[in-house]
N, C-alpha and C positions, 0 to 999 in steps of 0.2 A: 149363808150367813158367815160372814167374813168376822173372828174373832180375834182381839190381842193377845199373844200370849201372855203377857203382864199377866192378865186378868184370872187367868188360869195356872199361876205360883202355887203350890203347897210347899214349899221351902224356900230360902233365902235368894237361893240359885237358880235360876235357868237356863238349862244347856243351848245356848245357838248356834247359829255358821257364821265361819269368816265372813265378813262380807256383810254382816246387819247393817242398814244404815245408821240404826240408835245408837248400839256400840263402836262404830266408826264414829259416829261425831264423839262419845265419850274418848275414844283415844286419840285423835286429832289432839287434842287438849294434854293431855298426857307428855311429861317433857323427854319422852324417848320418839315423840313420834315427827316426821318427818314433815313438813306442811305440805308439801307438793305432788301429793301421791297419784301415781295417773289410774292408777285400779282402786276398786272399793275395797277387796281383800287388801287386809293388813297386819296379817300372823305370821307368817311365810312359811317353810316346808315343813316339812315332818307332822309328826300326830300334832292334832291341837285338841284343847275345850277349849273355849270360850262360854264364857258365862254373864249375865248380865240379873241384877236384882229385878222384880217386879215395877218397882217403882222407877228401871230404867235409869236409878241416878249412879249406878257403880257398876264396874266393868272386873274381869275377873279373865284373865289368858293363860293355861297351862299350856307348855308345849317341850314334845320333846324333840329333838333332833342331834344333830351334829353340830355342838357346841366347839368353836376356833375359839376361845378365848382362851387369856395367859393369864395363870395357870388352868390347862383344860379342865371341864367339869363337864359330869357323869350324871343323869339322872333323869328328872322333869323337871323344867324351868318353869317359875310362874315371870315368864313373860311382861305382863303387863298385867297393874292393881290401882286402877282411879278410884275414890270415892269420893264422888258431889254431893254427900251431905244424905245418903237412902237413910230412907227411913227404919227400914227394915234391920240395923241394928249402927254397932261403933265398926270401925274399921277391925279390930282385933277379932271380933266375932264375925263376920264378914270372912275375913285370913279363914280363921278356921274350922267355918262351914267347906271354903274350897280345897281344904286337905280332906276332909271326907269326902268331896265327891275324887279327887286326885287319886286316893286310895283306893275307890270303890273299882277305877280303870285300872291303875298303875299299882297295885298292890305292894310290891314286891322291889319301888325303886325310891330314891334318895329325890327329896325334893329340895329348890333349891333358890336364889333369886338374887340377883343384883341390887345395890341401893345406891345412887349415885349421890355422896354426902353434898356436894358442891351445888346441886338442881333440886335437893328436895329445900322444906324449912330448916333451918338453922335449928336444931337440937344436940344434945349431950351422946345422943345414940342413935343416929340414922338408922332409920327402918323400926322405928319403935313399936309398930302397931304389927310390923312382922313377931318381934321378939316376944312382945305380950301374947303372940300367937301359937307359942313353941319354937320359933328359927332360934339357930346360935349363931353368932358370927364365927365364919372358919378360915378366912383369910382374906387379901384383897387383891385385884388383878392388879396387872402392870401398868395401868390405865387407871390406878386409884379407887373401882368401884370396890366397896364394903360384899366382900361374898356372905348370904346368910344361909342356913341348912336346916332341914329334919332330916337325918340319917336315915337310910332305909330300915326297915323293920329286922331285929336280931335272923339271924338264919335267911336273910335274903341273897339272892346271888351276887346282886347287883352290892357292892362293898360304898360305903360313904366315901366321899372324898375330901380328905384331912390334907388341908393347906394353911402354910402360916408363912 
């Protein structure tokens, strides 16, 4: 008996692999993503979650690695954050269902995420549904993206990274 995981959800989130095809088509869509991708994986190195709702309609990508971007940043990246409208709650509940799973791996490190004000909707505060979710904004690349943050937890090794 072949079963969906959907169907088997007791939380918001379920942990998949790079490489879902559900969660591929949700990030095809997504305006960081590339159209022309010759592989189905689409996270790239370092640790990842990947997370998708039951209802399949929102996508969720922590990852950490070796962040190049100017000014460097230190921590877990959320990646990538679609929401097509799940059922399963608003986008700001959603955010911070995936800081608790984040947490449950990555204890002890600074989370972190880009907002690019110029690709999303035209609002007064790009990444709104992050902010409503606990991020602050702590600076912006050289490249104009908005940097948002939850500092790592007091006494962690790993120190936040305070950029303006």
């Amino acid at each position: 008996m072949s079963e969906q995981p959907y169907l088997l959800a007791e939380g918001p989130w379920i942990r998949i692999k790079d490489g879902n095809e559900t969660a591929l088509s949700l990030f095809l869509r997504h305006y960081t993503a590339r159209q022309r991708r010759k592989i189905r994986q689409f996270i790239g190195p370092g640790e990842k979650m990947p997370l998708l709702t039951p209802d399949a309609r929102a996508l969720f990508v922590w990852r950490k690695f070796i962040d190049d971007c100017q000014p460097p940043q230190t921590g877990v990246n959320c990646a990538v954050f679609r929401n097509e409208g799940s059922s399963v709650g608003r986008s700001s509940d959603l955010i911070r269902a995936a800081i608790v799973e984040a947490r449950e791996r990555w204890p002890r490190e600074r989370l972190y995420t880009y907002v690019d004000p110029r690709k999303t909707r035209h609002k007064r505060d790009p990444g709104r549904c992050f902010r409503r979710a606990g991020f602050r904004p702590c600076g912006i690349t050289k490249s104009g993206l908005v940097i948002l943050e939850i500092p790592a937890p007091h006494g962690a090794d790993t120190p936040g990274q305070e950029t303006k």
